[in-house]
Every structure is written in structure tokens, then in C-alpha cells.
C-alpha positions in Angstrom: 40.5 26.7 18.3 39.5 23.0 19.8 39.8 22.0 23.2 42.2 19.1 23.4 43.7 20.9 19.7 42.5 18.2 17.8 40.8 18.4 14.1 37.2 19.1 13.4 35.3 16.2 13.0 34.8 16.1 9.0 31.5 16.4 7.6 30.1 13.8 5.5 30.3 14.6 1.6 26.4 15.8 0.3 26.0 13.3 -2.1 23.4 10.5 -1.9 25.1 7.7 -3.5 29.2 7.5 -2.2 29.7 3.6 -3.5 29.7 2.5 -7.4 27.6 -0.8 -6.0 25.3 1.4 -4.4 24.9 3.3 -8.1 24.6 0.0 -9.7 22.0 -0.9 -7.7 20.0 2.2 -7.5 20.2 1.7 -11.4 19.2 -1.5 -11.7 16.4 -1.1 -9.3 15.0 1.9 -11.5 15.9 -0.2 -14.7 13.3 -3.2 -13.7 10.7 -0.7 -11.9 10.8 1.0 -15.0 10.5 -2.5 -17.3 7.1 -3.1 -14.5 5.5 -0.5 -15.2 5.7 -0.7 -19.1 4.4 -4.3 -19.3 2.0 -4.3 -16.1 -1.3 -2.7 -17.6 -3.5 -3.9 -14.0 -2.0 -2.8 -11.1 -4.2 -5.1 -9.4 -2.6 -8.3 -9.6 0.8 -6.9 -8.6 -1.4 -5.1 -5.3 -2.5 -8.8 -5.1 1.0 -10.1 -4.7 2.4 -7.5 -2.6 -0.2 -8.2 -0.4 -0.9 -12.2 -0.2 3.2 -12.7 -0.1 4.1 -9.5 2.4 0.8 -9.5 4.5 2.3 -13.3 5.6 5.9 -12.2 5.4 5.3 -9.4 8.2 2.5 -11.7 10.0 4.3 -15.1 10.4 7.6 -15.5 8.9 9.6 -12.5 10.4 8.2 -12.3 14.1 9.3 -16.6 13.8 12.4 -15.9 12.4 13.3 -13.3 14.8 12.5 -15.3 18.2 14.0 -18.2 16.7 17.6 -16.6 15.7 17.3 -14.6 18.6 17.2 -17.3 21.5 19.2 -19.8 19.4 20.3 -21.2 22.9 17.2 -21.6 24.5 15.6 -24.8 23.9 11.9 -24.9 24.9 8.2 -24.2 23.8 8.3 -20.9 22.4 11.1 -21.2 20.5 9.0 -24.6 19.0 6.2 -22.6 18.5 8.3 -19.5 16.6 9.9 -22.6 14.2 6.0 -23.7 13.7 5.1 -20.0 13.0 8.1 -20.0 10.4 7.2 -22.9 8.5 3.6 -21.6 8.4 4.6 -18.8 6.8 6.6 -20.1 4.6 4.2 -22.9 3.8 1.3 -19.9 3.5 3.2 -17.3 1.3 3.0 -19.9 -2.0 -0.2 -21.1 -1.5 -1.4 -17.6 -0.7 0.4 -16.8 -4.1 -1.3 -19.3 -6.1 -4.6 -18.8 -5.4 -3.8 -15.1 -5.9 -2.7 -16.2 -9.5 
């Protein structure tokens, strides 16, 4: 018996994917990594593009993105300086790209 005679707490169903959207997008997911990797004969350009656009995602655009949502009320320097990282980022992610490509 439970102290304070109330239910046990139920246990989660041992399924992976509970939601038809989350099905539909676990297929379509596996659907276009599966049309990748029968047209892309080099995996070095997509390496390439992984890297030039998430190596400047990670660097520039996120940590300015955070600081600037973050301390929305806070005019002042830093959050200057996280808008000036953002739009770096942004400005470095297509021209990284094209002189990937």
C-alpha cells in the first residue's frame, strides 16, 4: 500500500516515438538523409558546409543571440556588442558558404 493511499505514479509507455508528428518527422528526416547520401558521391563538400556554416553558427551567432534575448531590458554596451556579434555571424555564415562553394 501507498502512504497517503494515493495511485502509483504511472510509468511512461517504452516506445520511442508517442506523437504521429514526431513519426512524420523521424520519417522525413530519414527520407532526405537517405536522398543525401544517394546523390552526394564527396563527402567533403558537405564536411565543408557543416563546418564553414556551424563553426560560425556556434562561434558568433548563438552566444549573440543568447545575451541579446537574454537581457532584452538592459540597454548598454554588451548587449551592443552581442547585436554586433550577431550580425557578424550572420553576415559571415554566407560568405563563409560561398567561398566554400
Amino acid at each position: 500500500t501507498l502512504q497517503g493511499g494515493g495511485e502509483p505514479p504511472k510509468t511512461p509507455p517504452s516506445v520511442f516515438i508517442n506523437d504521429d508528428l514526431e513519426l512524420r518527422t523521424m520519417l522525413v528526416l530519414l527520407a532526405f538523409t537517405f536522398a543525401v547520401a544517394l546523390v552526394v558521391t564527396d563527402l567533403g563538400i558537405m564536411v565543408a558546409i557543416t563546418g564553414s556554416t556551424g563553426a560560425a553558427a556556434i562561434t558568433f551567432v548563438f552566444p549573440g543571440l543568447f545575451y541579446y534575448v537574454t537581457h532584452g531590458d538592459e540597454p548598454g554596451v554588451l548587449r551592443t556588442a552581442a547585436f554586433a556579434l550577431l550580425t557578424f555571424g550572420l553576415v559571415l555564415i554566407p560568405t563563409s558558404l560561398s567561398l566554400t562553394l
